[in-house]
C-alpha positions in Angstrom: 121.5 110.7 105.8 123.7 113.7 106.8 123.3 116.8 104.6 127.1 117.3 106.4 129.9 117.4 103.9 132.9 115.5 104.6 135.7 117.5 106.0 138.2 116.1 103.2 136.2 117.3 100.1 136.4 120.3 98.7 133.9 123.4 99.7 133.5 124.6 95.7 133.0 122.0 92.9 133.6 122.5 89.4 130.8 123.7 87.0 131.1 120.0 84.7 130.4 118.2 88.4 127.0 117.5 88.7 124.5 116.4 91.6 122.9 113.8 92.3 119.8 113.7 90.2 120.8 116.1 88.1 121.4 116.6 84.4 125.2 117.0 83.4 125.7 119.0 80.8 128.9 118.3 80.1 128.1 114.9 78.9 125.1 116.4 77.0 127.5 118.7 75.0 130.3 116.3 74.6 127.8 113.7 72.8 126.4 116.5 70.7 130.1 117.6 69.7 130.8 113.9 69.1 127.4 113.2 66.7 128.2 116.6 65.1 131.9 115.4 64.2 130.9 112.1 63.2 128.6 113.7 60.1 131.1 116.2 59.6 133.6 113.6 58.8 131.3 111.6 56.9 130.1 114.6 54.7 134.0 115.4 53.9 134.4 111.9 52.8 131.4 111.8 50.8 132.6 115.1 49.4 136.1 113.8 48.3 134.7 110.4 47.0 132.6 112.6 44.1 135.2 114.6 43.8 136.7 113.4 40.2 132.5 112.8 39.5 132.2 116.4 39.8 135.2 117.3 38.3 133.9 115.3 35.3 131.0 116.7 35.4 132.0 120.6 35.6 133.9 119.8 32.4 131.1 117.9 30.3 133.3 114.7 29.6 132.3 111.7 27.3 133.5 109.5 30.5 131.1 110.8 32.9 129.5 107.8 33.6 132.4 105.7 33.6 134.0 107.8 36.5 130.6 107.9 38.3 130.4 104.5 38.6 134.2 104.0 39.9 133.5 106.3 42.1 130.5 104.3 43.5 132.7 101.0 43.1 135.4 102.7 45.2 132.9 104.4 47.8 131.6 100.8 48.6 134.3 98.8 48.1 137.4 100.8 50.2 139.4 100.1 47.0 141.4 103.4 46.3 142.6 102.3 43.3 139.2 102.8 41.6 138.8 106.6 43.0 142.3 107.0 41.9 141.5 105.7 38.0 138.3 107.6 37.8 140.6 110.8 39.0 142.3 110.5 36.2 139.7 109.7 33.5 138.1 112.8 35.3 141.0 114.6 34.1 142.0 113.4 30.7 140.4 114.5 28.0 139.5 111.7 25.4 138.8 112.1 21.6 134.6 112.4 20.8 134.9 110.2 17.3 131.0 109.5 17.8 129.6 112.6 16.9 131.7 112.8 13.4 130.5 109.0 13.1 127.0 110.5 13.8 127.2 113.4 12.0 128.1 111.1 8.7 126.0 108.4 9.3 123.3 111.2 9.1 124.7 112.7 5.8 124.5 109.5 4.7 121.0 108.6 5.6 119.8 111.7 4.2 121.8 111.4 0.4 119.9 108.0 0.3 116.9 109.0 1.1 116.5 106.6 3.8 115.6 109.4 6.6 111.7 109.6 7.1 110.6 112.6 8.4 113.1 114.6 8.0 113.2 118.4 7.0 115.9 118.2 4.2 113.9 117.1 1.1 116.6 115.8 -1.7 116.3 117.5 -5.5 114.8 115.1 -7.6 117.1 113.0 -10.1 117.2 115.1 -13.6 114.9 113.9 -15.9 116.4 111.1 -18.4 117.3 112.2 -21.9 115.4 110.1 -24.6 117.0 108.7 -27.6 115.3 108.8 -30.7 116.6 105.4 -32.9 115.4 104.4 -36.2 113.7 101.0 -36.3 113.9 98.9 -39.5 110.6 96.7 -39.6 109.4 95.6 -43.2 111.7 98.3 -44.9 110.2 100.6 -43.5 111.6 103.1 -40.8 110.0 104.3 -37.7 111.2 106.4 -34.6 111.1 104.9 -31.6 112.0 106.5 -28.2 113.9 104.9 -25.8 115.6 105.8 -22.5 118.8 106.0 -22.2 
């Protein structure tokens, strides 16, 4: 082989043309750029399907766990209309009736004495008055004390 260059080709190549046996770095970069814009993307979508998760989470909601697991359903499913319902439990605010349910059901226990363990200790029941009634028995009277 000739180490002539052809008269028709150009004298000064351009830095992204590489030899023969060489490495070309332009292909190098363009598959790092494309690798580090593929798990770019991915981490933005991952990002924006925990969104209402987090949101939920920020504001200590009873629905947590409902939104997280819509938010799986639509992360696995493509179904947007799962992401969008756990948006908006994420950003209603529903009514805690367990705790006051709790919170009696504990009063409750503790009144009836049916809490073991427990630090309250109930008063004891005041002590019965007795009754003192005359029994007739052989005409005679006695006293005899009942409860009342």
């Amino acid at each position: 082989m000739s180490e002539q260059i052809h008269p028709a080709a150009p004298h000064h190549l351009p830095f992204f043309v590489s030899g023969p046996n060489e490495v070309d770095g332009l292909t190098i970069f363009t598959g790092l750029l494309l690798v580090a814009a593929v798990f770019s993307v991915g981490i933005l979508y991952w990002k924006l399907h925990s969104l209402p998760e987090r949101m939920a989470h920020r504001s200590h909601k009873l629905q947590f766990e409902i939104v997280g697991v819509l938010c799986l359903i639509s992360l696995f499913t493509h179904l947007h209309i799962f992401w969008i319902a756990a948006l908006l439990l994420a950003l209603i605010d529903l009514p805690d009736f367990g705790t006051p349910l709790r919170s009696i059901a504990g009063s409750v226990e503790r009144i009836a004495g049916a809490a073991q363990g427990s630090d309250v200790t109930i008063a004891p029941s005041p002590p019965r008055a007795e009754r003192v009634a005359p029994k007739v028995s052989g005409g005679k009277q006695e006293e005899v004390k009942r409860h009342a």
